[in-house]
Backbone atoms as SQL, in Angstrom:
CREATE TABLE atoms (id INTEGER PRIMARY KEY, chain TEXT, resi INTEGER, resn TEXT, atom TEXT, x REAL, y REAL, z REAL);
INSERT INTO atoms VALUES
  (1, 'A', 1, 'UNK', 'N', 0.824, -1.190, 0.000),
  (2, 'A', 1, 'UNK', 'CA', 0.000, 0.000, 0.000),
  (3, 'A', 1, 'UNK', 'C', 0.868, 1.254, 0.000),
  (4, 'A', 2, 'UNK', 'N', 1.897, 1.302, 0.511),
  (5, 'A', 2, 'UNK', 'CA', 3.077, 2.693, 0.983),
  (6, 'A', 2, 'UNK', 'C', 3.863, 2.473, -0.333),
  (7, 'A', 3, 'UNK', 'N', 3.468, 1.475, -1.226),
  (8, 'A', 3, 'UNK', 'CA', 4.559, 1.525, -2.548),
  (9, 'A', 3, 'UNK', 'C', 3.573, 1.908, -3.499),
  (10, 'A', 4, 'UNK', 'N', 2.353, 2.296, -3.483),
  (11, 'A', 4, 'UNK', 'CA', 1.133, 2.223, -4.360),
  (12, 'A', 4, 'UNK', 'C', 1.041, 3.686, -4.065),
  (13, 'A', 5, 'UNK', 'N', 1.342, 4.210, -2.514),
  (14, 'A', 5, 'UNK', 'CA', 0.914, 5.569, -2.276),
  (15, 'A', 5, 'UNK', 'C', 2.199, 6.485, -2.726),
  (16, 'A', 6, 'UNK', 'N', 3.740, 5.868, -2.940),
  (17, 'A', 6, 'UNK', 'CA', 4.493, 6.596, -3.299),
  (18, 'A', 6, 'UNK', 'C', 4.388, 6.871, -4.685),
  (19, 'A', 7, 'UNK', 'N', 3.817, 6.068, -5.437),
  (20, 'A', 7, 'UNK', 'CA', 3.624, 5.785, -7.067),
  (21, 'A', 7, 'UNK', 'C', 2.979, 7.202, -7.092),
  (22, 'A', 8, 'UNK', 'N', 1.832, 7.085, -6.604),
  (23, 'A', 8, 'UNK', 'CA', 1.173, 8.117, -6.728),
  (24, 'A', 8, 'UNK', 'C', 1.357, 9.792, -6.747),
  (25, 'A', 9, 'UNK', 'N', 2.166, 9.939, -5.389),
  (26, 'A', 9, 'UNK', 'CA', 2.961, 10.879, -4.798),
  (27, 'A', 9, 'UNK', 'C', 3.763, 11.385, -6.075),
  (28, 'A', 10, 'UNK', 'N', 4.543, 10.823, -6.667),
  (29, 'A', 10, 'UNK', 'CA', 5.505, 10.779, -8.176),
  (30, 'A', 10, 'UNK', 'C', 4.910, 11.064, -9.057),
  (31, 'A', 11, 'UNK', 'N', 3.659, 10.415, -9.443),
  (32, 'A', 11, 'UNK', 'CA', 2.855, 10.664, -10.807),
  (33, 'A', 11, 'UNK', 'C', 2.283, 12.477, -10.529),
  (34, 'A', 12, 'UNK', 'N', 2.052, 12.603, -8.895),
  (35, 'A', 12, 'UNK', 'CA', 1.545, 14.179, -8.797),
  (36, 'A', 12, 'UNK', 'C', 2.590, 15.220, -9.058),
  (37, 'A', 13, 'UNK', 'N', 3.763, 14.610, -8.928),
  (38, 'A', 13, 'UNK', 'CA', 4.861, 15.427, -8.503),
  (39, 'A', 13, 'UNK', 'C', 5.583, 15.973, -9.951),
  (40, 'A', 14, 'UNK', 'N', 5.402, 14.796, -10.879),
  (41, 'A', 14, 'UNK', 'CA', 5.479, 14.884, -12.444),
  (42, 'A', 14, 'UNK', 'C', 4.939, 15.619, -13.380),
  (43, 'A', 15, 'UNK', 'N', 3.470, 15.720, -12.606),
  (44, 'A', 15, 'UNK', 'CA', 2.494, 16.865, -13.193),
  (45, 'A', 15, 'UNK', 'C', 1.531, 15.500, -13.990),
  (46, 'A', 16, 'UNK', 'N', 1.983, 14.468, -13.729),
  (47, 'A', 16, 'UNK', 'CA', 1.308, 13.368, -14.508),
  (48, 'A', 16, 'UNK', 'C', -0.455, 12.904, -13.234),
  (49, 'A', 17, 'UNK', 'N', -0.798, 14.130, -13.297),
  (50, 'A', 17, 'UNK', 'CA', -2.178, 14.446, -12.305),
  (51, 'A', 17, 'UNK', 'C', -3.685, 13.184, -13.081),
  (52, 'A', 18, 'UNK', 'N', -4.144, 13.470, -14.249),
  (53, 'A', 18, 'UNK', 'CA', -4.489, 11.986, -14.364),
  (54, 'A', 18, 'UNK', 'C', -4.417, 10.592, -14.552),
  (55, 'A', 19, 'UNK', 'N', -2.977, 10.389, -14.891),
  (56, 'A', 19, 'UNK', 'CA', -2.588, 9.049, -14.437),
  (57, 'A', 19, 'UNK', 'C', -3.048, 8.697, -12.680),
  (58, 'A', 20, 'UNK', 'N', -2.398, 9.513, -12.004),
  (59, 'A', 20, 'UNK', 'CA', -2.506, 9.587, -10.715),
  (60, 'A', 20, 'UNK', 'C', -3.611, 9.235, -10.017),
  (61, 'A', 21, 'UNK', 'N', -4.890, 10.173, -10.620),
  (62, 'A', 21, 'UNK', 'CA', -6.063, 9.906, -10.078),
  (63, 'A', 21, 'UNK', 'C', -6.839, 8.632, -10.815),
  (64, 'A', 22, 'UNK', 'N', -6.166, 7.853, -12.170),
  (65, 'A', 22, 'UNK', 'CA', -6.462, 6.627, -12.933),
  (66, 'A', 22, 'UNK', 'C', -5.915, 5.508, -11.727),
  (67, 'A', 23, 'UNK', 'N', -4.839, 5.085, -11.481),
  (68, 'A', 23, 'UNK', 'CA', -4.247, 4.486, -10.485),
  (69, 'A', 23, 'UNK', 'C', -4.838, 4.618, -9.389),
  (70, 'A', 24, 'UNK', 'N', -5.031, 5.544, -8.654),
  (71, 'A', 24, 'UNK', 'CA', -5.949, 5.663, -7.601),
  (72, 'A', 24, 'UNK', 'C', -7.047, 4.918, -7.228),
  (73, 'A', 25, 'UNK', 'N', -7.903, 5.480, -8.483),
  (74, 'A', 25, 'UNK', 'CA', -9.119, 4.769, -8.577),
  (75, 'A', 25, 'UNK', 'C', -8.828, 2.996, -9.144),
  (76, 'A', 26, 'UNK', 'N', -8.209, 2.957, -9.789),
  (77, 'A', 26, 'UNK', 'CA', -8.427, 1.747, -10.266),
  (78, 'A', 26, 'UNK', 'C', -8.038, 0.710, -8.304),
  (79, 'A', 27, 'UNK', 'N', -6.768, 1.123, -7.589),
  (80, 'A', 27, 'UNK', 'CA', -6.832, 0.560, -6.682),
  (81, 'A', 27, 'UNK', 'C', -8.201, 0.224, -5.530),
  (82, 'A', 28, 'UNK', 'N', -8.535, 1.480, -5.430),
  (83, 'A', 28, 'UNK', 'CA', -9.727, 1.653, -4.595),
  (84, 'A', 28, 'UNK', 'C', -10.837, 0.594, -5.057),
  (85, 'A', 29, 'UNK', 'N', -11.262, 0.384, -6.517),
  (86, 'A', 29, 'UNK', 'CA', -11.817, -0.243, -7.506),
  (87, 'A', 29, 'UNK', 'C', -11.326, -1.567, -7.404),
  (88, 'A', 30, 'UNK', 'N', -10.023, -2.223, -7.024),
  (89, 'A', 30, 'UNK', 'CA', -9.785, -3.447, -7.499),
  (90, 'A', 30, 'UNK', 'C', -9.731, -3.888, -8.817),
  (91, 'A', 31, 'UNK', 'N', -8.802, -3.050, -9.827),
  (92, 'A', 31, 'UNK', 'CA', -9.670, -3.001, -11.337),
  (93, 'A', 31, 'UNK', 'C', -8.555, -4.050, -11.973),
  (94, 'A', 32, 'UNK', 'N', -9.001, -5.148, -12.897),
  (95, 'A', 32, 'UNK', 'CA', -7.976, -6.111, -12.767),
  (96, 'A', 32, 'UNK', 'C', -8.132, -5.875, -14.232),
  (97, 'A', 33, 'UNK', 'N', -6.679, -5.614, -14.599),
  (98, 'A', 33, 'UNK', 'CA', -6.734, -5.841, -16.448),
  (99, 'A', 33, 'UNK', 'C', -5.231, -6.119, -16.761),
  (100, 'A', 34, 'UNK', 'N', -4.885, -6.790, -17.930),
  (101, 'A', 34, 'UNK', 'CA', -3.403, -6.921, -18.070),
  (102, 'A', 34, 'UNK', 'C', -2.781, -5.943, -18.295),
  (103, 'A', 35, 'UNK', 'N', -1.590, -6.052, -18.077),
  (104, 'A', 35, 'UNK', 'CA', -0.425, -4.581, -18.018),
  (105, 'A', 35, 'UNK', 'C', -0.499, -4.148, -19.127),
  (106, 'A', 36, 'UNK', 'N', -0.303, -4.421, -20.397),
  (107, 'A', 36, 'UNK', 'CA', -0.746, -3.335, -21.561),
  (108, 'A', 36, 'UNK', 'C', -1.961, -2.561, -21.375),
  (109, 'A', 37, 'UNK', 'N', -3.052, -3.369, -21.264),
  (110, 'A', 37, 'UNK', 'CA', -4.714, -2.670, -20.612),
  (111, 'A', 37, 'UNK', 'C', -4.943, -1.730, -20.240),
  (112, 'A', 38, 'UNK', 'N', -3.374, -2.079, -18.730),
  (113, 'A', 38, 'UNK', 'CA', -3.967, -0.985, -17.205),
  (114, 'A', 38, 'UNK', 'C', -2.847, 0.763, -18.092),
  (115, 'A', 39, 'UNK', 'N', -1.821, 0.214, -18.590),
  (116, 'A', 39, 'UNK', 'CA', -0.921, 0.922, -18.907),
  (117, 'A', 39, 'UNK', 'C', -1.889, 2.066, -20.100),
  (118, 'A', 40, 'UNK', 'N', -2.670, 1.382, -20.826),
  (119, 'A', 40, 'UNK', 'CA', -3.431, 1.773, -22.114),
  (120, 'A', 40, 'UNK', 'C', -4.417, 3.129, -21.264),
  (121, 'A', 41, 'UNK', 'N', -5.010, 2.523, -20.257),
  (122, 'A', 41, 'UNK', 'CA', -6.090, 2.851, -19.293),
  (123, 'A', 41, 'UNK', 'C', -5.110, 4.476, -18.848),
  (124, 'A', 42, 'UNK', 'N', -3.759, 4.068, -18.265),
  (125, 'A', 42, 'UNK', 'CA', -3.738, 5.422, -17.598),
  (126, 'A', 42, 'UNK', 'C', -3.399, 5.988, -18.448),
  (127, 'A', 43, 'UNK', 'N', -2.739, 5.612, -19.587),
  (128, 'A', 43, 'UNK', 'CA', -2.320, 7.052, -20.929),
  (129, 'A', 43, 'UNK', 'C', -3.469, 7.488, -21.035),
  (130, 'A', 44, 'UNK', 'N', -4.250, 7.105, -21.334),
  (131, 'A', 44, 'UNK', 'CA', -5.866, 7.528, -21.999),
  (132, 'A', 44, 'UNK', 'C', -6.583, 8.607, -20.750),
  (133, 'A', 45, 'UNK', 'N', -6.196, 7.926, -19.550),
  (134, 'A', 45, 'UNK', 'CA', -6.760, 9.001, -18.620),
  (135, 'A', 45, 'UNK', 'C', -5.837, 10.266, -18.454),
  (136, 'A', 46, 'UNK', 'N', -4.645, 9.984, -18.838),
  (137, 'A', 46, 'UNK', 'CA', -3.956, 11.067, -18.716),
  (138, 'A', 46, 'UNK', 'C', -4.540, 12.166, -20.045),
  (139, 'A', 47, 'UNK', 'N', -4.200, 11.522, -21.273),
  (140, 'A', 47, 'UNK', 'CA', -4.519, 12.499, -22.402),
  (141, 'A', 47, 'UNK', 'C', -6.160, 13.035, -22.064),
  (142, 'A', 48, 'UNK', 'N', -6.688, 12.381, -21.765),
  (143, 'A', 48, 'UNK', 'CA', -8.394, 13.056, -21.172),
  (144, 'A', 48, 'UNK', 'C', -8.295, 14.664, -20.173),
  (145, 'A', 49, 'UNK', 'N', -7.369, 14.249, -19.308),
  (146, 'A', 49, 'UNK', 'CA', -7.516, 15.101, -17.998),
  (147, 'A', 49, 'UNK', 'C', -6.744, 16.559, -19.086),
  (148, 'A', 50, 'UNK', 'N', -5.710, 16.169, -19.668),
  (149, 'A', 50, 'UNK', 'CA', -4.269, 17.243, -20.332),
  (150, 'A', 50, 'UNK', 'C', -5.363, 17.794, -21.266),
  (151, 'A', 51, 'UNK', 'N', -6.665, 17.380, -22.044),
  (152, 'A', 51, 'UNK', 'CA', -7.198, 18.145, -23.213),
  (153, 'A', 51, 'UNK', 'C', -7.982, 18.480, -22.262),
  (154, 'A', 52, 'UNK', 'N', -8.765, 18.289, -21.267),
  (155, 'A', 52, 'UNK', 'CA', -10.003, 18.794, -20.459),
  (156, 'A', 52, 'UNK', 'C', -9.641, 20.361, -19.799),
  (157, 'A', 53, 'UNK', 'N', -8.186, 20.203, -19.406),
  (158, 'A', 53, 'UNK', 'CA', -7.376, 21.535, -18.719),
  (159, 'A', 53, 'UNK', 'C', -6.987, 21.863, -19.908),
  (160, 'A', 54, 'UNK', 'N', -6.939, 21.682, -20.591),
  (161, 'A', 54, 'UNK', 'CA', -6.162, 22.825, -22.167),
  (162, 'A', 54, 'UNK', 'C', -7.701, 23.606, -22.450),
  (163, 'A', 55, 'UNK', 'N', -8.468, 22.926, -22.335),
  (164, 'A', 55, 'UNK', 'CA', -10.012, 23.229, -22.669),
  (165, 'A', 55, 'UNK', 'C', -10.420, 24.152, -22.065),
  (166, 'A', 56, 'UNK', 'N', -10.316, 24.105, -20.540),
  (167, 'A', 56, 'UNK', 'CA', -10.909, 25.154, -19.624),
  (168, 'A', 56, 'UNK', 'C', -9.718, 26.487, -19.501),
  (169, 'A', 57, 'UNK', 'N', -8.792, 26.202, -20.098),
  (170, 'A', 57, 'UNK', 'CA', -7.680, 27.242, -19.705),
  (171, 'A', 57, 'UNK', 'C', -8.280, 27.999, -21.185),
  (172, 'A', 58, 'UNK', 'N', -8.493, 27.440, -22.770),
  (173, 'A', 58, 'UNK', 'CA', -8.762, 28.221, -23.318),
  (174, 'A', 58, 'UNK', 'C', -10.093, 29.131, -23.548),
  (175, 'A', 59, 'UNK', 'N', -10.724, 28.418, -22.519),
  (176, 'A', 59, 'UNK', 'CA', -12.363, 28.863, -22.626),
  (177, 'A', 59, 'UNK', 'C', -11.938, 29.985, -21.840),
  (178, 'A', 60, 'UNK', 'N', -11.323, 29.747, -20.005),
  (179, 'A', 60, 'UNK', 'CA', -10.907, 31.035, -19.500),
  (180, 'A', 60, 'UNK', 'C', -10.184, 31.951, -20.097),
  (181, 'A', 61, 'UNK', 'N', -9.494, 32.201, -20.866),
  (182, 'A', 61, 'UNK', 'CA', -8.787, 32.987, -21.863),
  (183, 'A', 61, 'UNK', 'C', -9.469, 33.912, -22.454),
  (184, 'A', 62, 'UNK', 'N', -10.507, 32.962, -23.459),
  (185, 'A', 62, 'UNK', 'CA', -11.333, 33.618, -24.243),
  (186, 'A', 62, 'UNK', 'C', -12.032, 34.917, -23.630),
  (187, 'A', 63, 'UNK', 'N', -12.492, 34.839, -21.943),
  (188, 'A', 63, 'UNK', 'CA', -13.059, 35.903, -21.292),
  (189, 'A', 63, 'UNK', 'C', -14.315, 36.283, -22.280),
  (190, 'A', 64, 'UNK', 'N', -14.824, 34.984, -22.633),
  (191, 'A', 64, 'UNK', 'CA', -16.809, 35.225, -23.308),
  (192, 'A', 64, 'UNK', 'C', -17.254, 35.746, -22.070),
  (193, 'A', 65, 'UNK', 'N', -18.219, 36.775, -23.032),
  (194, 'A', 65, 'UNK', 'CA', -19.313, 37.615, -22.203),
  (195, 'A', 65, 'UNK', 'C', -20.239, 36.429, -21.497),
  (196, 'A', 66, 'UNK', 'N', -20.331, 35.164, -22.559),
  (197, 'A', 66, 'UNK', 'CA', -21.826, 34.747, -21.530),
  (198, 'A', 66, 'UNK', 'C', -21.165, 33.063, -21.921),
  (199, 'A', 67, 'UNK', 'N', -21.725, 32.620, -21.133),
  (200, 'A', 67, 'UNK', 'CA', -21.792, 30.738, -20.437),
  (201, 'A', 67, 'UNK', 'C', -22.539, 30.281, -21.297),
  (202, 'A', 68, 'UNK', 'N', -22.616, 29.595, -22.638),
  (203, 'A', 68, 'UNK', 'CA', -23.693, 28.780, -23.107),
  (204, 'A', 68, 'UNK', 'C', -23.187, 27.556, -23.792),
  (205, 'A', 69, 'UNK', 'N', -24.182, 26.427, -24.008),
  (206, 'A', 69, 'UNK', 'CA', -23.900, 25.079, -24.552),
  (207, 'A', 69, 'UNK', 'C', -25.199, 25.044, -25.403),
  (208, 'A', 70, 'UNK', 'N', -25.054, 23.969, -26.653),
  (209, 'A', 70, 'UNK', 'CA', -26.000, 23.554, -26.879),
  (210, 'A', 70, 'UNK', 'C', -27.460, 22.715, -26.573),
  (211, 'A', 71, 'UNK', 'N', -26.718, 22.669, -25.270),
  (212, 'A', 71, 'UNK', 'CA', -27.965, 22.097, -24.291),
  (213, 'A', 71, 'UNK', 'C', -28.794, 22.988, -23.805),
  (214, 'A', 72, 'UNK', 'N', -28.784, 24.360, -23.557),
  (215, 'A', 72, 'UNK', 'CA', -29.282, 25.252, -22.866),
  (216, 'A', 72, 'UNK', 'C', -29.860, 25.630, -23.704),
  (217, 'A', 73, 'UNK', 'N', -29.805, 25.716, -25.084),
  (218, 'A', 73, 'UNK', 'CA', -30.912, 26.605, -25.998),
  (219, 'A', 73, 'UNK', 'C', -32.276, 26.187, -25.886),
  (220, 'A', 74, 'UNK', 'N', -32.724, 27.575, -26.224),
  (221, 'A', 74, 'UNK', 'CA', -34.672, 27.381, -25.860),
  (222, 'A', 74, 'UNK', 'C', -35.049, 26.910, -26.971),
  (223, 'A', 75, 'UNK', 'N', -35.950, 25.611, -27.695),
  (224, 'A', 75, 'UNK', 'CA', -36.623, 25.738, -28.298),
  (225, 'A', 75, 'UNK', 'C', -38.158, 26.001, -28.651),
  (226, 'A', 76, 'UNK', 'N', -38.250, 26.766, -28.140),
  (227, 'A', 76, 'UNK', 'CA', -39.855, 27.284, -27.849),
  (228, 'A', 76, 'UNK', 'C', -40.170, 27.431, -29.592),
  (229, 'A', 77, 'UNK', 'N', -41.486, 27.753, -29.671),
  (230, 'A', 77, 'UNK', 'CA', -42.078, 27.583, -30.753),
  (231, 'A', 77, 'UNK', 'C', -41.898, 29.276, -31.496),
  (232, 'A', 78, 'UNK', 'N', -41.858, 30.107, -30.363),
  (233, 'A', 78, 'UNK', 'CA', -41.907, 31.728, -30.550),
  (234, 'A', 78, 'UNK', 'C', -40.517, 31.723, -31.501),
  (235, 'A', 79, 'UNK', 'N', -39.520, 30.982, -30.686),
  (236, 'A', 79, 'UNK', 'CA', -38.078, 31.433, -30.834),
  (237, 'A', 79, 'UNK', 'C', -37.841, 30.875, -32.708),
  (238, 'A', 80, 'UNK', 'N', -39.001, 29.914, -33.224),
  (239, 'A', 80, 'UNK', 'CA', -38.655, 29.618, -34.324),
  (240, 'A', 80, 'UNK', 'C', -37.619, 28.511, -34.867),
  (241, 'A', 81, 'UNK', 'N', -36.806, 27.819, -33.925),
  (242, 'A', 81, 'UNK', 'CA', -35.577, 27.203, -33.998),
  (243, 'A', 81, 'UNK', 'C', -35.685, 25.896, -34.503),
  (244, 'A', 82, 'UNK', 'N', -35.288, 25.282, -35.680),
  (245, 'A', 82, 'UNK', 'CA', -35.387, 24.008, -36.059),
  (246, 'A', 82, 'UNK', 'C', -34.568, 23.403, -34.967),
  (247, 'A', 83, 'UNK', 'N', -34.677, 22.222, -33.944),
  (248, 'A', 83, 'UNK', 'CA', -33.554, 21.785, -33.395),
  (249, 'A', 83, 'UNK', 'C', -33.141, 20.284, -33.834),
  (250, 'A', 84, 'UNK', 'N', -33.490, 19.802, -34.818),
  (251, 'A', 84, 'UNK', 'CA', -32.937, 19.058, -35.846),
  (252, 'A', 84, 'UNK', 'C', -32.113, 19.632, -36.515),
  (253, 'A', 85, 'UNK', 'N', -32.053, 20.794, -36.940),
  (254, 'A', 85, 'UNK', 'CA', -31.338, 20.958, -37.793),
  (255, 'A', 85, 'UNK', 'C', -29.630, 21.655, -36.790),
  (256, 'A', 86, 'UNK', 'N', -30.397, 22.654, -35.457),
  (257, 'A', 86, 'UNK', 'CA', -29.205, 22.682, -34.951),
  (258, 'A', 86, 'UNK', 'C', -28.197, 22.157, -34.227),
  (259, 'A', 87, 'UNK', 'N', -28.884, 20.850, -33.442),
  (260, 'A', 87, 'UNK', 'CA', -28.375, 19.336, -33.614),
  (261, 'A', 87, 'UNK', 'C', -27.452, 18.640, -34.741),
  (262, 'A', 88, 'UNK', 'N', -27.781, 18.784, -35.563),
  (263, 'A', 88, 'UNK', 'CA', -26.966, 18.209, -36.964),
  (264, 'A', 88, 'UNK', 'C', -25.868, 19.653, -37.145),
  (265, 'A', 89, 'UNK', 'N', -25.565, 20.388, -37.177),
  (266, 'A', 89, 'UNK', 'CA', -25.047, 21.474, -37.263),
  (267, 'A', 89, 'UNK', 'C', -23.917, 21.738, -36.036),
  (268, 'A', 90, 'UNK', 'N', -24.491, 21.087, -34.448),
  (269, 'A', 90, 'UNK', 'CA', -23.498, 20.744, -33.540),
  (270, 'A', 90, 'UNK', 'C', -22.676, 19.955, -33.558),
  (271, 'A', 91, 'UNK', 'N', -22.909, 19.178, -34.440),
  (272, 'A', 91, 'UNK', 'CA', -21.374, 17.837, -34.960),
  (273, 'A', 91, 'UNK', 'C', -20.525, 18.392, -35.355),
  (274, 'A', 92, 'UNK', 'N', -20.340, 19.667, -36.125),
  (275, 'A', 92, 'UNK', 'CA', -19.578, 20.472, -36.730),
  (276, 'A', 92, 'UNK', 'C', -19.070, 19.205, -37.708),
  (277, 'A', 93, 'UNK', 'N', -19.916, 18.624, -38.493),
  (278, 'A', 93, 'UNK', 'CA', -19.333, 17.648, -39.697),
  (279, 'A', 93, 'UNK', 'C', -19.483, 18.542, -40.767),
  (280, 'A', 94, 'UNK', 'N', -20.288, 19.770, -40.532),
  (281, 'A', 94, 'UNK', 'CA', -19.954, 21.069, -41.952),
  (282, 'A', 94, 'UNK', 'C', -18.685, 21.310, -42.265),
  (283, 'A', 95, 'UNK', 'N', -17.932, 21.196, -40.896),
  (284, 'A', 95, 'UNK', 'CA', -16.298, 21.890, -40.970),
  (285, 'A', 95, 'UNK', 'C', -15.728, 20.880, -41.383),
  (286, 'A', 96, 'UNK', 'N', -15.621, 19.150, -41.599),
  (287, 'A', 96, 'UNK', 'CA', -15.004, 18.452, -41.958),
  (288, 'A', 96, 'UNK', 'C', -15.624, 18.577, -43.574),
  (289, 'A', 97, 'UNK', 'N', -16.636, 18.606, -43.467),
  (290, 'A', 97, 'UNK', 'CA', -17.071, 19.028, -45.002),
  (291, 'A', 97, 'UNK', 'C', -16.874, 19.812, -45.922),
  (292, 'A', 98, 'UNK', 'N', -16.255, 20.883, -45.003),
  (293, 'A', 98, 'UNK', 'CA', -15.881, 21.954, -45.913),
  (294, 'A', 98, 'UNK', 'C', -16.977, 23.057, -46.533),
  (295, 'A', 99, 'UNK', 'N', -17.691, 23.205, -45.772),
  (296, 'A', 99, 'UNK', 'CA', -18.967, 23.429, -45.540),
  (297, 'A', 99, 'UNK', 'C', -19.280, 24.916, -45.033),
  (298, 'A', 100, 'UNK', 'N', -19.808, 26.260, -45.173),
  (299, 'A', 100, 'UNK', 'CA', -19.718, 26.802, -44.514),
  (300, 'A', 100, 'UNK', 'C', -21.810, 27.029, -44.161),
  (301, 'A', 101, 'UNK', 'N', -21.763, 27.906, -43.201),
  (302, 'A', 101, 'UNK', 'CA', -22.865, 28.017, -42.535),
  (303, 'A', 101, 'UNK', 'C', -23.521, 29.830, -42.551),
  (304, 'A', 102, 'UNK', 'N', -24.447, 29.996, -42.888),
  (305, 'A', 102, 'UNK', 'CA', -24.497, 31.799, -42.815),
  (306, 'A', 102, 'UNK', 'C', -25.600, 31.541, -41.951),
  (307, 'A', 103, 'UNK', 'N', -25.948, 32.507, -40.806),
  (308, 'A', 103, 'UNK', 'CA', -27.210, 32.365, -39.882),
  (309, 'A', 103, 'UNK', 'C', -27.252, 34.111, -39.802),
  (310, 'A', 104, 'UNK', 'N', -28.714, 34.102, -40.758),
  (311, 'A', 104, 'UNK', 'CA', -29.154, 35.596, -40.674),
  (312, 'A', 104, 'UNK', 'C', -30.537, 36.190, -39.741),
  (313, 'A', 105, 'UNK', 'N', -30.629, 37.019, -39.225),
  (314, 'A', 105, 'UNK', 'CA', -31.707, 37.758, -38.875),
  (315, 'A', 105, 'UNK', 'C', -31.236, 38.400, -37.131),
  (316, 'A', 106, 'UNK', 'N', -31.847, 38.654, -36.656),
  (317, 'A', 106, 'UNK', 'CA', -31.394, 39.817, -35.511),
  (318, 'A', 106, 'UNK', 'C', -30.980, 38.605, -34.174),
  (319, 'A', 107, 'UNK', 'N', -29.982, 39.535, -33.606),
  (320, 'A', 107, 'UNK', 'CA', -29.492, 38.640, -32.884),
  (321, 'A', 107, 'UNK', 'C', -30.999, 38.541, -31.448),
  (322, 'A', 108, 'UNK', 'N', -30.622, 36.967, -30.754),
  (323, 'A', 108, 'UNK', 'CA', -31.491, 36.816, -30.129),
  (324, 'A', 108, 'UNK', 'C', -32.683, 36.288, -30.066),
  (325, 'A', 109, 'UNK', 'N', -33.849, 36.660, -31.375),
  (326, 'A', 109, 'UNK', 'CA', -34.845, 36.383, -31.665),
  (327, 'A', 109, 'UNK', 'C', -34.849, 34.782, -32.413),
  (328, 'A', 110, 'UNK', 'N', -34.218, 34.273, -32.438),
  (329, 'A', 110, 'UNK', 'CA', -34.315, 32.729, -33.162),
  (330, 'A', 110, 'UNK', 'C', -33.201, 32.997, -34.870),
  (331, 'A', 111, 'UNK', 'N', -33.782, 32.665, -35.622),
  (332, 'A', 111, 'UNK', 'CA', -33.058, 32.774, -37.064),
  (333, 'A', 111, 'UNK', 'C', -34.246, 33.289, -38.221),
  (334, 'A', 112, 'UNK', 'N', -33.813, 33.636, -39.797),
  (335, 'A', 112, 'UNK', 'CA', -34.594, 33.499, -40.499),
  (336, 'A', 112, 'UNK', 'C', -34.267, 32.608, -41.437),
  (337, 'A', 113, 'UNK', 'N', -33.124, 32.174, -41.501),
  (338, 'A', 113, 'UNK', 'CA', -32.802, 31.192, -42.290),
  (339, 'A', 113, 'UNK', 'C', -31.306, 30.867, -41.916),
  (340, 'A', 114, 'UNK', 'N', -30.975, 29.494, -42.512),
  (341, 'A', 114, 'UNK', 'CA', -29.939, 28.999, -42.239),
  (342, 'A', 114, 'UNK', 'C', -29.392, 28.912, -43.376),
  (343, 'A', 115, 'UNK', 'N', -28.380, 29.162, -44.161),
  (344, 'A', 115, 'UNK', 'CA', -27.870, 28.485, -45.418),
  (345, 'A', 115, 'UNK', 'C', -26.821, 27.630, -45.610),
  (346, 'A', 116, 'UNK', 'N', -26.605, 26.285, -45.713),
  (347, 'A', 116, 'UNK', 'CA', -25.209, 25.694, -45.888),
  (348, 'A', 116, 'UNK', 'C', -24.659, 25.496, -47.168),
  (349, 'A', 117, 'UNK', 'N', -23.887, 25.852, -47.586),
  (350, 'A', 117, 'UNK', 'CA', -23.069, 26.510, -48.796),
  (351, 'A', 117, 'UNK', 'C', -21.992, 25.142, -48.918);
């Protein structure tokens, strides 16, 4: 256990912070997988945690006026909003497409049209 807790201690000390908390848990867990597996397991948790903090460091950066996701949009009937279509449009598979998007009419009030080009 004091050789499991120094592992740990090292992986924090490395800056290697989700490996750390992968190992952790997997002990607490009892998580039994072969050494390529467990090894596969903490890279993967590591690259998760390293893009999740690159993520929030660039969102804090950005200093946006306002907090929103595509989950939070209203689709009320007033607001006009296809949400099929802005669903399909949140994949951003336009941008692998090569695709661009024009969204006209006043900000706020819903859209008047969408065009994908």
């Amino acid at each position: 256990m004091a050789n499991n807790q120094a592992t740990i201690e090292k992986l924090n000390s490395m800056n290697l912070k989700g490996m750390a908390r992968a190992l952790k848990s997997a002990i607490e867990t009892g998580i039994s997988l072969a050494a390529d597996e467990f090894v596969a397991h903490l890279v993967d948790t590591e690259w998760d945690d390293r893009y999740n903090r690159r993520l929030e460091r660039l969102i804090k950066e950005a200093k946006f006026r306002y907090r929103a996701s595509i989950e939070e949009i209203d689709f009320a009937i007033s607001r006009n909003l296809d949400k099929n279509m802005i669903l399909r449009f949140s994949d951003c598979r336009w941008i692998k497409d090569k695709k661009n998007i024009i969204i006209t009419g006043p900000t706020g009030v819903g859209y008047d049209k969408y065009l994908v080009m």
